[in-house]
C-alpha positions in Angstrom: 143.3 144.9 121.8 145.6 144.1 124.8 148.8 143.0 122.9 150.5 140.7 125.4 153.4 138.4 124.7 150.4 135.6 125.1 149.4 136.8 121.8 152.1 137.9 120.1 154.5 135.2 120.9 153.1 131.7 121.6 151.4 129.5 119.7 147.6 129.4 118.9 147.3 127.2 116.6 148.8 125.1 114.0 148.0 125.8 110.7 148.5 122.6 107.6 149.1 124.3 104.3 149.2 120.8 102.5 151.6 118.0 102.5 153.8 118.1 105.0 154.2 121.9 105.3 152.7 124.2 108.4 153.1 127.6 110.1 152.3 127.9 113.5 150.7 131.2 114.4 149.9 133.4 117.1 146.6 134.3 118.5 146.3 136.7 116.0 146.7 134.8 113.3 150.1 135.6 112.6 153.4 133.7 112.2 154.9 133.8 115.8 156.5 136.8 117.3 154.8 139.0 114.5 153.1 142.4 116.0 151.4 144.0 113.6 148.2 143.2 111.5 149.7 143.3 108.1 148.8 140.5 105.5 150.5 137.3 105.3 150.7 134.9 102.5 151.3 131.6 104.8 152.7 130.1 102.0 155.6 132.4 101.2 156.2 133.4 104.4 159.8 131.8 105.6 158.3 130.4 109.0 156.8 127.7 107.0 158.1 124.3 108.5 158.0 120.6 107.2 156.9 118.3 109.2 154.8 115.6 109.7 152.3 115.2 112.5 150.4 112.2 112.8 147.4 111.8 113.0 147.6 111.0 117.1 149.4 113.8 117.5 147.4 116.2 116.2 144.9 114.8 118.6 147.1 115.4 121.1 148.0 119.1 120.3 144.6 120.1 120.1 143.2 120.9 122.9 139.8 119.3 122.1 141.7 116.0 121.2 140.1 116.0 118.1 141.3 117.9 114.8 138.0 118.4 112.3 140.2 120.6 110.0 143.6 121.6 108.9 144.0 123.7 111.9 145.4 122.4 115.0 143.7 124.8 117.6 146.2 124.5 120.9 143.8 126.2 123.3 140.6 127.7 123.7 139.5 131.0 122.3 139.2 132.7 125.0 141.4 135.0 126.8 141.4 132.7 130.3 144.2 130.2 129.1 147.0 131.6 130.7 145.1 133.1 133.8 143.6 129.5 134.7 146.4 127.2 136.3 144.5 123.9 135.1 144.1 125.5 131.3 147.9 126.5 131.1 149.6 123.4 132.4 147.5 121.7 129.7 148.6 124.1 127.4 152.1 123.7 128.2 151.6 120.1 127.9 150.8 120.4 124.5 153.7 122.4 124.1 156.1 119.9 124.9 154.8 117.6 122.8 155.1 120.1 119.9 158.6 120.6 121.0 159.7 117.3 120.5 158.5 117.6 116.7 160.5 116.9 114.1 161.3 119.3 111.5 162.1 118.0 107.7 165.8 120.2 106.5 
């Protein structure tokens, strides 16, 4: 599998682990920046943040603006996102809007 920083280091997807706590992974599955395949329990792992995301904002992070479950999907599966201007200025779109979430200390 081609490991490009695409993968490794931007977001995929938001995942909700109850509450108000998330980790945002990679296209791997993976907390951000992680490169290797190793098992991780999303609940113990330190990139967990606390948050909270609206319901309308979850609509607009995901790129189907819709959210049917507790992951936030940011763009499509496929590998096109960042080759397809159209796709990645959406993508970065959503991006900002994730940046300008709140995290609970």
């Amino acid at each position: 599998m081609n490991q490009t920083l695409f993968y490794t280091h931007f977001p995929y997807c938001i995942q909700h682990l109850g509450g108000d706590r998330y980790i945002i992974l990679n296209r791997n599955y993976k907390p951000l920046g992680q490169t290797n395949f190793e098992y991780v329990d999303y609940n113990k792992d330190p990139s967990v943040v606390r948050m909270k995301i609206t319901t309308k904002q979850a609509e607009k992070l995901s790129y189907k603006g819709k959210v049917e479950s507790d992951t936030i999907w940011l763009y499509e599966n496929t590998y096109n996102t960042f080759r397809n201007p159209q796709e990645f200025n959406n993508y970065v779109t959503r991006l900002k809007l994730l940046a300008t979430l709140t995290p609970k200390i």
